[in-house]
Legacy VTK file of the C-alpha trace (Angstrom):
# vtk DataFile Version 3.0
C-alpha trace
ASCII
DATASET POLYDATA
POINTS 238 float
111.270 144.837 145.397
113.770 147.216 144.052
115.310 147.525 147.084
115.695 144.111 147.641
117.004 143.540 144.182
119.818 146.302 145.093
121.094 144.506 148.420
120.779 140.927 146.353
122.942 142.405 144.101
125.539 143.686 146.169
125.741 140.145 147.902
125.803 138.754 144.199
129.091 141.293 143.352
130.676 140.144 146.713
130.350 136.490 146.178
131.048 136.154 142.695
134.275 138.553 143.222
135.318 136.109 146.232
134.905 132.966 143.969
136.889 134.725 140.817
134.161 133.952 138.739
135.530 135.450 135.692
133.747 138.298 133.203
131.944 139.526 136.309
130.153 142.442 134.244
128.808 139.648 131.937
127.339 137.762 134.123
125.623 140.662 136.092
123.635 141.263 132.702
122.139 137.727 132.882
121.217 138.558 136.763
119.598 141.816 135.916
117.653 139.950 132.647
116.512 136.924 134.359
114.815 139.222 137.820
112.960 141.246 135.507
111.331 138.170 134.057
108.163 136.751 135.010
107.469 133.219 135.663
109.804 130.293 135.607
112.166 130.969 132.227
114.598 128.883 130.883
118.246 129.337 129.727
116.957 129.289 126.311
114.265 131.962 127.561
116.574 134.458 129.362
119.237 133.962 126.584
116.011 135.178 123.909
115.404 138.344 126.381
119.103 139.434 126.135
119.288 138.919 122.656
116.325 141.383 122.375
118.141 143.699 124.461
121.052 143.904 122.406
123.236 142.103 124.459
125.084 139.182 122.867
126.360 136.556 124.954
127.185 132.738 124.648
124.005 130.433 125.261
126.427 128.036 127.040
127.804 131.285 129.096
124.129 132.173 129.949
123.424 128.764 131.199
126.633 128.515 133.089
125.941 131.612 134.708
122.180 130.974 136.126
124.400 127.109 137.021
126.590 129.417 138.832
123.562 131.339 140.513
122.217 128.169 141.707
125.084 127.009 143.143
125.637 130.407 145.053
121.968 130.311 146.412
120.847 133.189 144.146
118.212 130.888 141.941
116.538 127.590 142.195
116.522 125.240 139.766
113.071 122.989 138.990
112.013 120.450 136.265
108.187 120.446 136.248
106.461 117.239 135.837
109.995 116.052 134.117
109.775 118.793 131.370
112.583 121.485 130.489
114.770 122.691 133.096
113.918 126.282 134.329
114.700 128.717 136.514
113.046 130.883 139.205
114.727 133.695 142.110
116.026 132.776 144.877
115.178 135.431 147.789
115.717 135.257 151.077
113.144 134.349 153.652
110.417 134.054 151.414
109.041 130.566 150.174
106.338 129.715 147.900
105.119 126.261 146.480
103.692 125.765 142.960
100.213 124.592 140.957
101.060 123.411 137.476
98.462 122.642 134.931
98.849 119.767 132.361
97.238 121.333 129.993
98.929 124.207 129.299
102.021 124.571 131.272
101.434 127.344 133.147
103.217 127.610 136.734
101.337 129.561 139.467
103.030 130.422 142.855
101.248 130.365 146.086
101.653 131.080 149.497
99.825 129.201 152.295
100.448 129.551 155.962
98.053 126.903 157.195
100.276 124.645 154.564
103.188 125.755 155.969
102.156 125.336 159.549
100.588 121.694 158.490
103.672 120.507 156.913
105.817 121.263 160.067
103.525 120.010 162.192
103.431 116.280 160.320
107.154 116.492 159.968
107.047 116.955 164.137
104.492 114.020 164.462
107.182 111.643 162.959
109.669 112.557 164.584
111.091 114.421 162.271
113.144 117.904 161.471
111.847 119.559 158.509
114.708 121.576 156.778
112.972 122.808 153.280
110.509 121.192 151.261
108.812 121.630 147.733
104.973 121.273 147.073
103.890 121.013 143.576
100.357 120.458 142.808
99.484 119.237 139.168
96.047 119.716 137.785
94.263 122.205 135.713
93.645 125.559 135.904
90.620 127.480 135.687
91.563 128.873 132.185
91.739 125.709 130.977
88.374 124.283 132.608
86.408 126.836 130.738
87.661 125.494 127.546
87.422 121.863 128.765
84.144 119.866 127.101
81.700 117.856 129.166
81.862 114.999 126.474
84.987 113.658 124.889
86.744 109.983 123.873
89.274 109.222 126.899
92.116 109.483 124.995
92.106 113.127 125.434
92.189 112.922 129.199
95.020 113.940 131.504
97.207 112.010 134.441
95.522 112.365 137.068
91.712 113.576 135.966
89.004 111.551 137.957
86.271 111.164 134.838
82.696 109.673 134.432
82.474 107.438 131.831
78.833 108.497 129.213
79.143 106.134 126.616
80.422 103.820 124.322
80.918 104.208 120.601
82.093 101.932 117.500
80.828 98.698 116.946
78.943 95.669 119.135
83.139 93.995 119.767
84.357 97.019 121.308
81.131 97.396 123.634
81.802 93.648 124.664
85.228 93.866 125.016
84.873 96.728 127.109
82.310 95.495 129.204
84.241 92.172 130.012
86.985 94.338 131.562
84.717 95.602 133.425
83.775 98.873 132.228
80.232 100.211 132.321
78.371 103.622 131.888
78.525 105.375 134.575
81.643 104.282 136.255
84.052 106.579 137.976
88.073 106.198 136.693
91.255 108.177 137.031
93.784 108.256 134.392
96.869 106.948 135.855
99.211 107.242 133.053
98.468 109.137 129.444
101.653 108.608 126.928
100.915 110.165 123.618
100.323 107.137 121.241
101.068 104.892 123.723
98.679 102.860 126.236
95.941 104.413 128.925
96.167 102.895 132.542
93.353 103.644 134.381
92.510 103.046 137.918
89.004 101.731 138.776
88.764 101.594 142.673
91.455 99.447 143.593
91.857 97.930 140.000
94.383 98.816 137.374
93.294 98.455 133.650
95.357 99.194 130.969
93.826 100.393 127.382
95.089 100.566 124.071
94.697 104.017 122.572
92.099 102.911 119.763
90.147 101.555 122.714
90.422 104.199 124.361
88.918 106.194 121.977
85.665 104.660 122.175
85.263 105.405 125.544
83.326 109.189 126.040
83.556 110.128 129.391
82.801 113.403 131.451
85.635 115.233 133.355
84.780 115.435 137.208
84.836 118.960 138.513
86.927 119.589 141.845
84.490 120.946 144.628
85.873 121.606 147.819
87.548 119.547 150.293
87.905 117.165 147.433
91.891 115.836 147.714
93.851 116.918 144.887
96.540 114.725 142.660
99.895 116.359 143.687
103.745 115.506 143.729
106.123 116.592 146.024
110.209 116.785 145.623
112.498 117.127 148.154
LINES 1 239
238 0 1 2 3 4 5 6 7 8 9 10 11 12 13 14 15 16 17 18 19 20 21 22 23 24 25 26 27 28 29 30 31 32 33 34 35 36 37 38 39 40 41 42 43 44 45 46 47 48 49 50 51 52 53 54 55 56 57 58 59 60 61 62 63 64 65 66 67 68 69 70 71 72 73 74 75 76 77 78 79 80 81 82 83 84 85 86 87 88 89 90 91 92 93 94 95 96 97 98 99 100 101 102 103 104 105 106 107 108 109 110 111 112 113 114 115 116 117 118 119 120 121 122 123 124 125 126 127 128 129 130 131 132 133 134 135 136 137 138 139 140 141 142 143 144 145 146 147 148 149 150 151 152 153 154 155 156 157 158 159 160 161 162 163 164 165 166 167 168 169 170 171 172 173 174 175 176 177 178 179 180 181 182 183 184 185 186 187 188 189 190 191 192 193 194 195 196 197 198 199 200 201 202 203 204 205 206 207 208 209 210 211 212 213 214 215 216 217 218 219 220 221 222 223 224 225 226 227 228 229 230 231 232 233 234 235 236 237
């Protein structure tokens, strides 16, 4: 990796010198910060590890610089599930895809062949030439499933989490009501969208219902467990 960090480099003094990107020496500090990071920082994150490093530079500067990195094909630039902006290398022929979990926003790279081979072989099926692609699968990771309890009110349910509903609580209205859209113990339902304080839509088969989150509350349900060769929720950006 060091190696390849050394000829990256290089490249990144020849470009940047072509370009007359100004305060060259600068800018090579945010490069050398932002590879020795691990996962997928922000501008705000790489601008924290150069702080504690001593070196004191612009936030603005920092974030024009990885802009500038981008642009020069040095980093990529990703929004996860439409959260912060961040930041990951760039390297040359290598390509990875990423599993984010809901729950607590950790990123995990991966690198699949068969995927890799699939995805170029559908692309040739329609007809179709493949030139990069980004596969992002969004669920919850296995840290998180050890903490995640069998029994809770749906409210606390994730986009995307296939559930069993157990029971029914509060009073005889909210059973009926319930039941009159349709809901019984014992019924299988995906969370379709989860805004906090806002309203729960729900798919039921091919129904759509749409809760309020006091509702909501009232219904306990049990999170299904993946097993294999189940499909998984994902979302994929060109």
């Amino acid at each position: 990796m060091k190696t390849l960090h050394s000829k990256e480099k290089e490249q990144f003094k020849k470009l940047f010198g072509q370009e007359g990107i100004d305060r060259f020496e600068d800018r090579l500090k945010v490069l050398d910060v932002f590879w020795q990071m691990d996962g997928h920082p922000t501008a705000v994150g790489v601008h924290e590890v150069l702080v504690d490093e001593g070196v004191k530079l612009d936030p603005d500067f920092v974030r024009e610089t990885l802009k500038l990195m981008c642009q020069l094909g040095f980093a990529r630039r990703s929004r996860f599930g439409n959260g912060e902006v961040r930041y990951e290398p760039l390297h040359l022929g290598q390509h990875h895809d990423h599993m984010i979990c809901t729950k607590c926003g950790r990123i995990y790279e991966f690198q699949s062949d068969p995927l890799e081979a699939l995805q170029i072989k559908i692309a040739e099926a329609h007809g179709f030439h493949l030139l990069q692609h980004r596969v992002e699968f969004y669920g919850i990771c296995a840290e998180c499933l050890k903490e995640r309890i069998d029994r809770m009110p749906l409210d606390m349910a994730r986009p995307g989490e296939r559930l069993t509903i157990i029971d029914f609580t509060g009073g005889t209205g909210a059973r009926m009501r319930l039941m009159t859209m349709g809901l019984r113990v014992g019924d299988s339902v995906e969370v379709i969208t989860n805004i906090n304080e806002g309203q729960i839509a729900l798919a039921m088969g091919n129904r759509r219902l749409v809760l309020g989150r006091g509702l909501a509350q009232k219904i306990l349900v049990r999170p299904d467990r993946v097993t294999p060769g189940r499909p998984l929720s994902h979302n994929a950006e060109d």
